[in-house]
VEXTI-36056 format. One record per atom (N, C-alpha, C): atom name; residue number from 1; chain; residue in one letter; y, x, z. Coordinates in steps of 0.001 Angstrom, whole numbers, plus 524288, in hexadecimal, padded with zeros to 5 digits. Example, Ala and Ser with C-alpha at 12.3 -4.5 7.8 and 13.67 -1.06 7.14 Angstrom:
<sites>
 atom seq mol type    c2    c1    c3
    N   1   A    A 7E9C6 83386 81E78
   CA   1   A    A 7EE6C 8300C 81E78
    C   1   A    A 7F31C 83390 81E78
    N   2   A    S 7F736 83232 81BA8
   CA   2   A    S 7FBDC 83566 81BE4
    C   2   A    S 8001E 83264 81EBE
</sites>
This chain:
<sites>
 atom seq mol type    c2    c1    c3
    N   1   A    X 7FB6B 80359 80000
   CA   1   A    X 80000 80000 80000
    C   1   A    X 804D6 80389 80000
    N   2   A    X 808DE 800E9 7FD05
   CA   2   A    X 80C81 80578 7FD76
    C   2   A    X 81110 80277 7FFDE
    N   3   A    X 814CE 80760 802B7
   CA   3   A    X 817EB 80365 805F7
    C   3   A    X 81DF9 80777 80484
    N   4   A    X 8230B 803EB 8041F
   CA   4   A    X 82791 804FA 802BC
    C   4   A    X 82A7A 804E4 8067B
    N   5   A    X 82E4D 807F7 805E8
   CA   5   A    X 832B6 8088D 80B35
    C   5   A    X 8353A 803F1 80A92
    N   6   A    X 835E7 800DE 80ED1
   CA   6   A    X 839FE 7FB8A 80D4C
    C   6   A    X 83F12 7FC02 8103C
    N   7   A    X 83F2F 7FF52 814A8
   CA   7   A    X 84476 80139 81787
    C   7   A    X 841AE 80367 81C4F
    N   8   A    X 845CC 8048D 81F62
   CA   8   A    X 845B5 80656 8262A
    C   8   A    X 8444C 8033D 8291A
    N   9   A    X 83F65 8040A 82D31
   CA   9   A    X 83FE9 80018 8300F
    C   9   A    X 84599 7FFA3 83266
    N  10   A    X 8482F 803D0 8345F
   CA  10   A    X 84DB6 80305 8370A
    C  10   A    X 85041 7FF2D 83462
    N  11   A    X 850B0 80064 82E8A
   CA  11   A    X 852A2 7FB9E 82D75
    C  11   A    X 8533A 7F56C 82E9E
    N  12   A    X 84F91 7F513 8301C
   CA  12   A    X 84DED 7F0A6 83147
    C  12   A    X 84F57 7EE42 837BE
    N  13   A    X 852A9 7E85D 8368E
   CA  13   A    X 8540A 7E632 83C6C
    C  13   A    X 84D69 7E0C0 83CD3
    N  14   A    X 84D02 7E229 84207
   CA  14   A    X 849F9 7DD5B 84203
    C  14   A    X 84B39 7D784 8410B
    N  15   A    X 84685 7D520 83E73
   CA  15   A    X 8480B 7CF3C 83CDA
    C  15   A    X 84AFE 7CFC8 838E2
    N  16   A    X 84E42 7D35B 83438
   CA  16   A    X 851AC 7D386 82F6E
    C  16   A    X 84E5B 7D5ED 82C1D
    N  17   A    X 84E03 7D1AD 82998
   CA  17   A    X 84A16 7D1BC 82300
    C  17   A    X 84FC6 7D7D2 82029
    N  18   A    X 84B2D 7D9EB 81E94
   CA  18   A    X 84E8E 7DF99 81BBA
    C  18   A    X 84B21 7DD63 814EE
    N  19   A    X 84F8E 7DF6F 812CD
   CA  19   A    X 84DAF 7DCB7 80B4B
    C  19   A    X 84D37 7E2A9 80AD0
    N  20   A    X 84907 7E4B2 807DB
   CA  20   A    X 84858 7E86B 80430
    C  20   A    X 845AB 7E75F 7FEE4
    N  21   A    X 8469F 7EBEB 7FCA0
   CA  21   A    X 84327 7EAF7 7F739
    C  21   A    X 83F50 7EF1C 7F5C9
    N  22   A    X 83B39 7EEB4 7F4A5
   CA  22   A    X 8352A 7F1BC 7F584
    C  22   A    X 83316 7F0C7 7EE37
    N  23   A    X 83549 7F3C9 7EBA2
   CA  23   A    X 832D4 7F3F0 7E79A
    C  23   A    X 83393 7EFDB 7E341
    N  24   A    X 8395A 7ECC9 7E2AB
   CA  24   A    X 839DF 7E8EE 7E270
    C  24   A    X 8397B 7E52C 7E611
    N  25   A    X 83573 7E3AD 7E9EB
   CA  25   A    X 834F8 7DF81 7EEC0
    C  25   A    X 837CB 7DEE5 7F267
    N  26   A    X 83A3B 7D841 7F30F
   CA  26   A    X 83D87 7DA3D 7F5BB
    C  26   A    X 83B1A 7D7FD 7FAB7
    N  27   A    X 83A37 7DBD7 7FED6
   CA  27   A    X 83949 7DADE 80451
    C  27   A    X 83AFB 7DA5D 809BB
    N  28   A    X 83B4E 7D6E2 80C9D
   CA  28   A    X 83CF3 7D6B9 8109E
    C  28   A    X 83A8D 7DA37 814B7
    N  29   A    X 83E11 7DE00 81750
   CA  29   A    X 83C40 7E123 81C22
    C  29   A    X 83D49 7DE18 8228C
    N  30   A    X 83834 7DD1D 825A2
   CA  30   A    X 83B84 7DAAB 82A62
    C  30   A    X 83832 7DD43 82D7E
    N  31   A    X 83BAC 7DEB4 832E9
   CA  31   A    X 83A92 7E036 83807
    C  31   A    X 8392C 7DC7D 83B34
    N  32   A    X 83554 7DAB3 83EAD
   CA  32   A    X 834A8 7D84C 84245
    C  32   A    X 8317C 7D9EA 84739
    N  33   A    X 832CC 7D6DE 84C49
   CA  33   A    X 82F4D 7DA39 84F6D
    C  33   A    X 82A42 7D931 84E7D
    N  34   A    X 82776 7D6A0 84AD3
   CA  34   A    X 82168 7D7F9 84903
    C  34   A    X 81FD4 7DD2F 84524
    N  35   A    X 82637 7DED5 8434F
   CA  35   A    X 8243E 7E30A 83EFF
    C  35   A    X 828A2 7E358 83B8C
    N  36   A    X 82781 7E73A 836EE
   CA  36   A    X 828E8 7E55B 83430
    C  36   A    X 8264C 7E4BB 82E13
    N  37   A    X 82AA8 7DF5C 82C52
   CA  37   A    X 8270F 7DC19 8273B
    C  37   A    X 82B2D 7DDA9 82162
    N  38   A    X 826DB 7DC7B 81D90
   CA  38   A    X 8299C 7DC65 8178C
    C  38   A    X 82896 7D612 8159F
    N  39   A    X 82B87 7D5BC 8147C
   CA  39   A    X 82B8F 7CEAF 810FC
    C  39   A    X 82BC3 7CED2 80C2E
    N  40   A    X 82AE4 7CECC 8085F
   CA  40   A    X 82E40 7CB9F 80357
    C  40   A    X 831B7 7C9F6 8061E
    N  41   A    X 83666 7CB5E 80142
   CA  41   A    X 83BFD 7CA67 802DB
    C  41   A    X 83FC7 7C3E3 80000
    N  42   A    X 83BF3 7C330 7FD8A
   CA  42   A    X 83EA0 7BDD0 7FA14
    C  42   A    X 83A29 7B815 7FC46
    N  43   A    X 83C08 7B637 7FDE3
   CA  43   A    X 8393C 7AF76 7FFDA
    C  43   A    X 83591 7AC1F 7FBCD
    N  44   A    X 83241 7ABAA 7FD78
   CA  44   A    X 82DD7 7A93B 7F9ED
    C  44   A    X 830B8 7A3B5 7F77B
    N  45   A    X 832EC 7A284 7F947
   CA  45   A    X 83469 79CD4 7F828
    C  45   A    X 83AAF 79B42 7F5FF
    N  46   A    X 83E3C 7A161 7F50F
   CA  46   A    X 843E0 79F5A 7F4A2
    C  46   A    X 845F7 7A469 7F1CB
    N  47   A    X 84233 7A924 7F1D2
   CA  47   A    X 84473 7ACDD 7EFD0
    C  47   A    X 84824 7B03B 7F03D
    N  48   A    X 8494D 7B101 7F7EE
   CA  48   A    X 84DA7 7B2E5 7FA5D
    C  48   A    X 84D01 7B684 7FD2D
    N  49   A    X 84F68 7BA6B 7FE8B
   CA  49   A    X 84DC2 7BFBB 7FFAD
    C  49   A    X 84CDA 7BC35 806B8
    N  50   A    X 8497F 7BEF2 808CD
   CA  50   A    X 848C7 7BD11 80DE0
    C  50   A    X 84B5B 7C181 811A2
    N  51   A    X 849F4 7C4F1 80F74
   CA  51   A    X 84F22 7C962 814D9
    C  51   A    X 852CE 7C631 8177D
    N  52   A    X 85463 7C25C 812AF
   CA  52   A    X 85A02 7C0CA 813B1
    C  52   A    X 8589F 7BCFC 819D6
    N  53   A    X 8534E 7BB2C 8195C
   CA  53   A    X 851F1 7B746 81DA3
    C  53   A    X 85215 7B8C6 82441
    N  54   A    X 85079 7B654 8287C
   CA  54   A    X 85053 7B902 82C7D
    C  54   A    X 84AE3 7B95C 82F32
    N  55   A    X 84969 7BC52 8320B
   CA  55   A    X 8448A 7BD81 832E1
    C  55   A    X 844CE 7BB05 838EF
    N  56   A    X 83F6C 7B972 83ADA
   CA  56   A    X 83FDA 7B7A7 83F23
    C  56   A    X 83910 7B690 840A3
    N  57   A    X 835BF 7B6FA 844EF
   CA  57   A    X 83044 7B59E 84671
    C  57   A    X 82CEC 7B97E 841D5
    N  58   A    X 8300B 7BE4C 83DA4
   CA  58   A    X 82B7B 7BFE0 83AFC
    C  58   A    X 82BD7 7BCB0 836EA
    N  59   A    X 82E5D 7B9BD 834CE
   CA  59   A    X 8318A 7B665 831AD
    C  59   A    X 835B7 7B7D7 82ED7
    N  60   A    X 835F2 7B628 829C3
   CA  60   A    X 83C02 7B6D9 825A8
    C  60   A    X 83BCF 7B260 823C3
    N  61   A    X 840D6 7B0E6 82565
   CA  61   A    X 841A6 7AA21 8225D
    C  61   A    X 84539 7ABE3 81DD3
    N  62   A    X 84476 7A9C6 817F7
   CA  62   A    X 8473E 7AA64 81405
    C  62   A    X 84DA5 7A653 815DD
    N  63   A    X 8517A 7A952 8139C
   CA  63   A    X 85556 7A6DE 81721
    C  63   A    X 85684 7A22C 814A5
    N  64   A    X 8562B 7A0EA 80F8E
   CA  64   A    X 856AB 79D32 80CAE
    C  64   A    X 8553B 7993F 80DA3
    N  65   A    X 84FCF 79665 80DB6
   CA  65   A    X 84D16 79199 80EDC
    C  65   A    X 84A7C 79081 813C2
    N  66   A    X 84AA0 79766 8162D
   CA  66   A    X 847B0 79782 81D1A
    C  66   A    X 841DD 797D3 81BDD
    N  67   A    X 83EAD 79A08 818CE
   CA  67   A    X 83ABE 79995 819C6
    C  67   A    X 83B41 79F31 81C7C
    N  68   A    X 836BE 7A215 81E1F
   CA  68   A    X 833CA 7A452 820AD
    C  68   A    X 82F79 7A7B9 81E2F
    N  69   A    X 82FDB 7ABA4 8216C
   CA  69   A    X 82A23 7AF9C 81D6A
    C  69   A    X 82675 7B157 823FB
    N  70   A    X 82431 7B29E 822ED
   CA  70   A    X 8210D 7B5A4 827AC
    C  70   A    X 820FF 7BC47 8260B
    N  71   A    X 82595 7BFE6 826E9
   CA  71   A    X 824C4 7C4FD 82754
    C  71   A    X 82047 7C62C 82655
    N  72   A    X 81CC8 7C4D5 829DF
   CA  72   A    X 81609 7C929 8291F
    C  72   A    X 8126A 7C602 82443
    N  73   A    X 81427 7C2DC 82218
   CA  73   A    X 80ED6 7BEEC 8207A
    C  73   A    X 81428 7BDF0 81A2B
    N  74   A    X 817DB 7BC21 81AC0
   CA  74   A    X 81A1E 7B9FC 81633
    C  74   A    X 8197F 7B4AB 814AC
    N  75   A    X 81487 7B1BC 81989
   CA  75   A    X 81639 7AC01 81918
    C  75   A    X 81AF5 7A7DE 81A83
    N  76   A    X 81CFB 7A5A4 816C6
   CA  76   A    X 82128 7A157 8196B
    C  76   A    X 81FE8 79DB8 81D00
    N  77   A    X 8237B 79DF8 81FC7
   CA  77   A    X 8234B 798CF 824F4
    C  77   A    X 822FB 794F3 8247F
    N  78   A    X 825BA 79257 8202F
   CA  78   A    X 8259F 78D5C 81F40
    C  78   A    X 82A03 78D49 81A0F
    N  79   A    X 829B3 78766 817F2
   CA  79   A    X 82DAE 78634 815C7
    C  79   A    X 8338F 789C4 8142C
    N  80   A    X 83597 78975 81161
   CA  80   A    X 8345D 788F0 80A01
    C  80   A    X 830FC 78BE4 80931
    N  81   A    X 82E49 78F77 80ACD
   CA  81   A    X 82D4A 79529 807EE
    C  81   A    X 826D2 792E7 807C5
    N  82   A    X 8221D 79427 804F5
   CA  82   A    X 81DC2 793B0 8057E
    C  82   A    X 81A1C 79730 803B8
    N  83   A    X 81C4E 79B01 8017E
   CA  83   A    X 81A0C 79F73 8006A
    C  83   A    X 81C6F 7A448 80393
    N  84   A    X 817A2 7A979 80420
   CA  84   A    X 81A33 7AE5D 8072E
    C  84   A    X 81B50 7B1E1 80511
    N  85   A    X 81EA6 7B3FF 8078C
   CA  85   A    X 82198 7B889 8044B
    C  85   A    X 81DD1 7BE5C 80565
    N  86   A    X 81CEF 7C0B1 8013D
   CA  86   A    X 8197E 7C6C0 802AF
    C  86   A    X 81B44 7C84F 807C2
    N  87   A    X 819AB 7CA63 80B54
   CA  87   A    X 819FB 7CF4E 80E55
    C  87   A    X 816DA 7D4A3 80D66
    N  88   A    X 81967 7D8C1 80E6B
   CA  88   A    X 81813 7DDDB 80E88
    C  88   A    X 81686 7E0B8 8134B
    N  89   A    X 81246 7E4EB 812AA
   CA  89   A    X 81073 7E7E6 81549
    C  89   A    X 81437 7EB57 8175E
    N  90   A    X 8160C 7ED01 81C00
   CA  90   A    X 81B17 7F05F 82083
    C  90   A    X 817D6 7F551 820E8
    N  91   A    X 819F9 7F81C 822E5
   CA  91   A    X 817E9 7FCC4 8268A
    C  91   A    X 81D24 80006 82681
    N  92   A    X 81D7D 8043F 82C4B
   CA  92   A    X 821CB 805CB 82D94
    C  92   A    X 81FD2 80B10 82E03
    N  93   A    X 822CF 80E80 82B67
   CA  93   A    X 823DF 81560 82BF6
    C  93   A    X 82753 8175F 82F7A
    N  94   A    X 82704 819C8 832DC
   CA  94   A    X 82DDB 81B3C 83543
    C  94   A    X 82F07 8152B 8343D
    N  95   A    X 836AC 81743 831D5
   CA  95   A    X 8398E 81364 831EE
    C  95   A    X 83879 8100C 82B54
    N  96   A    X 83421 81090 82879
   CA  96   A    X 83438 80F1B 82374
    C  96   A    X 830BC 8093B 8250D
    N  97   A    X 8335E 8052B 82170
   CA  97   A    X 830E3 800BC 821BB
    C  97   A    X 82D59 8008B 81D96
    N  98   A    X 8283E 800FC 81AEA
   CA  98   A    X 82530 801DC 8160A
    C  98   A    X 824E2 7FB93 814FB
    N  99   A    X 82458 7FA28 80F6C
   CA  99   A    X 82231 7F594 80EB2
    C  99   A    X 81EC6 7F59B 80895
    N 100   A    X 8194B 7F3FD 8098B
   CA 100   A    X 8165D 7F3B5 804CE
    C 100   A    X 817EC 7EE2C 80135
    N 101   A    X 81841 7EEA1 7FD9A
   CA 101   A    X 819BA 7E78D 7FA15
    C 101   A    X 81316 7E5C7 7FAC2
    N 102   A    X 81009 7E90D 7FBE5
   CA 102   A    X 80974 7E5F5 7F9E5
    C 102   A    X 80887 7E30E 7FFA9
    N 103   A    X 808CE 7DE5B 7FE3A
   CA 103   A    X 80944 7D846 803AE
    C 103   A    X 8063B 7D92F 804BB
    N 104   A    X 80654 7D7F5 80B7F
   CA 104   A    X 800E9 7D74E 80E0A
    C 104   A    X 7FE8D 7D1AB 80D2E
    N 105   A    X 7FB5D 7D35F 80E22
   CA 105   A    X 7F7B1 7CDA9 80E6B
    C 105   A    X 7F6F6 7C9F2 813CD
</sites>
């Protein structure tokens, strides 16, 4: 599996979706006290960058319509959204945040 620099962990405040771009992809970086996660960065259901959203329970709600993703899994919570958005494989170097595009399962 190969894995890309996506930023610093320093960079990173907890609970604030960070937007990068990985090869073309655009991905959401988030800190939480479970870890940290990669998202797909655009909403299954509206086509809106979700960084822009706020994170909360391990959660990113797209800010637009309010749906919801699950950080670790990429399933929606509910309503509008009914499909999940990819998530990516993490791992941390030092201060390097790595992220593979090949989804976990």
């Amino acid at each position: 599996m190969t894995y890309l620099k996506a930023c610093a962990l320093s960079e990173l405040e907890e609970n604030t979706p960070k937007r990068v771009e990985l090869d073309g992809t655009p991905v959401s970086i988030v800190s939480t006290e479970e870890g940290v996660f990669a998202i797909h960065d655009i909403c299954s259901h509206a086509n809106v960058s979700l960084s822009e959203g706020e994170v909360e329970d391990c959660m990113i709600e797209c800010w637009l319509h309010g749906s919801s993703f699950d950080l670790r899994t990429g399933k929606p919570s509910g309503l509008p959204a009914t499909r999940p958005v990819p998530v990516y494989p993490v791992k941390i170097e030092g201060d390097d945040v790595l992220v593979s595009l090949t989804q976990e399962s």
